[in-house]
C-alpha positions as CSV (number, residue, x, y, z in Angstrom):
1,X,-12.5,58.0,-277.5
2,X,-13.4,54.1,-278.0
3,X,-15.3,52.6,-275.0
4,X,-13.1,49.6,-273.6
5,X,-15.0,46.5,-274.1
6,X,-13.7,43.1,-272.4
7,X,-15.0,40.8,-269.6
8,X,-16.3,41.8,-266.8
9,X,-14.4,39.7,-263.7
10,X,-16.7,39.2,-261.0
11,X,-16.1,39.8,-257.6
12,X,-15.3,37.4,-255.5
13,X,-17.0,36.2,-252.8
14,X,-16.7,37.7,-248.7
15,X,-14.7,35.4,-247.1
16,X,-16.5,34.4,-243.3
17,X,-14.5,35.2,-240.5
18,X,-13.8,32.6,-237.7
19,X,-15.3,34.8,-234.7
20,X,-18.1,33.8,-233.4
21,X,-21.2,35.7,-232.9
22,X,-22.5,36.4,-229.6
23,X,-25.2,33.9,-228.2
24,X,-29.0,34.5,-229.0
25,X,-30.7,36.2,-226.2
26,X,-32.5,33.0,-224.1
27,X,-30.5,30.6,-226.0
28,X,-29.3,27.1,-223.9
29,X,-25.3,27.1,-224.5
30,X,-24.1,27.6,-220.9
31,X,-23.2,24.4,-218.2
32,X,-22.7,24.9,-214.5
33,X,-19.9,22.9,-213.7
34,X,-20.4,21.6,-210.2
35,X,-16.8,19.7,-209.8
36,X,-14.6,17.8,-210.5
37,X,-13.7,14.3,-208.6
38,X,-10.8,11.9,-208.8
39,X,-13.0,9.3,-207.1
40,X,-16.3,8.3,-209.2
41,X,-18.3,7.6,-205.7
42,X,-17.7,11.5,-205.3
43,X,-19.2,12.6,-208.3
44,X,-22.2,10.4,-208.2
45,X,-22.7,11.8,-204.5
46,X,-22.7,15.2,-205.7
47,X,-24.8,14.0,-208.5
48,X,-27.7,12.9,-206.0
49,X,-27.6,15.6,-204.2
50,X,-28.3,17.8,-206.7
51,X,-30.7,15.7,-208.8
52,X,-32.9,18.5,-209.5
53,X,-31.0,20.0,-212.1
54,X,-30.0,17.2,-213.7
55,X,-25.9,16.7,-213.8
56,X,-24.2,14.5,-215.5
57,X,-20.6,12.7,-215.1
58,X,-18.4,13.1,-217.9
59,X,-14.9,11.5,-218.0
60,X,-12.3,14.3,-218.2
61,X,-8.5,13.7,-218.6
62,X,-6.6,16.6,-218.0
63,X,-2.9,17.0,-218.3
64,X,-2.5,13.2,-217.7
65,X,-5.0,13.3,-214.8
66,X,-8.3,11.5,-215.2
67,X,-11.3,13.2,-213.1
68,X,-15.2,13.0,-212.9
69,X,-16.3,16.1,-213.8
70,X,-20.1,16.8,-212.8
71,X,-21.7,19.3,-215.8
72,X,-25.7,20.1,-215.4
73,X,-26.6,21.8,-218.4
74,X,-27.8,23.7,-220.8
75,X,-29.0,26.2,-219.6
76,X,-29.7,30.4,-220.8
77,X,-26.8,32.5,-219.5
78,X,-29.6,33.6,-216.9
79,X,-30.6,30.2,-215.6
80,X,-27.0,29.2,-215.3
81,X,-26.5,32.2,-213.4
82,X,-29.2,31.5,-211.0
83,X,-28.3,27.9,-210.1
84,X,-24.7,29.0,-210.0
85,X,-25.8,31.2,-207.2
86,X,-28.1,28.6,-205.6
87,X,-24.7,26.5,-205.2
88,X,-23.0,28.4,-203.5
89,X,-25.7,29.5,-201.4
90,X,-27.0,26.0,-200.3
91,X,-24.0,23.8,-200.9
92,X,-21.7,26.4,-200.5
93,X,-20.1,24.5,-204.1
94,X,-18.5,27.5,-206.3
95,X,-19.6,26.3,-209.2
96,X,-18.8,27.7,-213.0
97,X,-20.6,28.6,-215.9
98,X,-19.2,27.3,-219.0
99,X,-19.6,26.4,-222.8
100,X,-18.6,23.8,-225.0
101,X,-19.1,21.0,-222.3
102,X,-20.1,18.3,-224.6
103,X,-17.1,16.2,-223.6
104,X,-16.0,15.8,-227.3
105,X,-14.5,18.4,-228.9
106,X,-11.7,19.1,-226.1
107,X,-12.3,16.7,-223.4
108,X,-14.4,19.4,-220.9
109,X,-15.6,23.1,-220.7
110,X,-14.5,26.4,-221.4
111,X,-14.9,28.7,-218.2
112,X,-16.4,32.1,-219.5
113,X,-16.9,33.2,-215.9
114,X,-19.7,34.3,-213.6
């Protein structure tokens, strides 16, 4: 028998999947999430009370609602879960840990818990 002889098609390429892969051990992607206010003196209260670790205002609008949302961050998933706890112990705030608190891409955070 004759041996086939034509082009060879390449293959193509893997396509990447949209799913994220999970954090980097140590690596600064979670925000505590003190509160949020509907009157700005409120959040810059709560911000100088806490001024050790640092929160920031950002200006939220959620369904049609504007708040001041107090964010300190980032943090490891293990410091966030230690000043999360130091909340509620001293402040008795029950704060969350969350990611994607930039204040651009939807307007706030994304609660993953803890």
């Amino acid at each position: 028998s004759k041996p086939v002889v034509g082009k060879v098609q390449p293959r193509p390429a893997p396509v990447a999947t949209a799913a994220k892969a999970p954090p980097a051990k140590g690596q600064r992607d979670r925000y505590v999430v003190i509160g949020s206010y509907r009157q700005h003196d409120n959040a810059q209260r709560v911000i100088r009370e806490h001024r050790e670790i640092k929160p920031v205002v950002q200006d939220v609008t959620v369904k049609s609602q504007h708040y001041f949302r107090v964010v300190a961050g980032p943090y490891t998933a293990s410091q966030a879960a230690d000043i999360r706890s130091s909340l509620k112990q001293k402040s008795h705030i029950d704060a969350i840990v969350a990611q994607d608190c930039d204040g651009k891409a939807r307007g706030g955070c994304v609660d993953i818990g803890g």
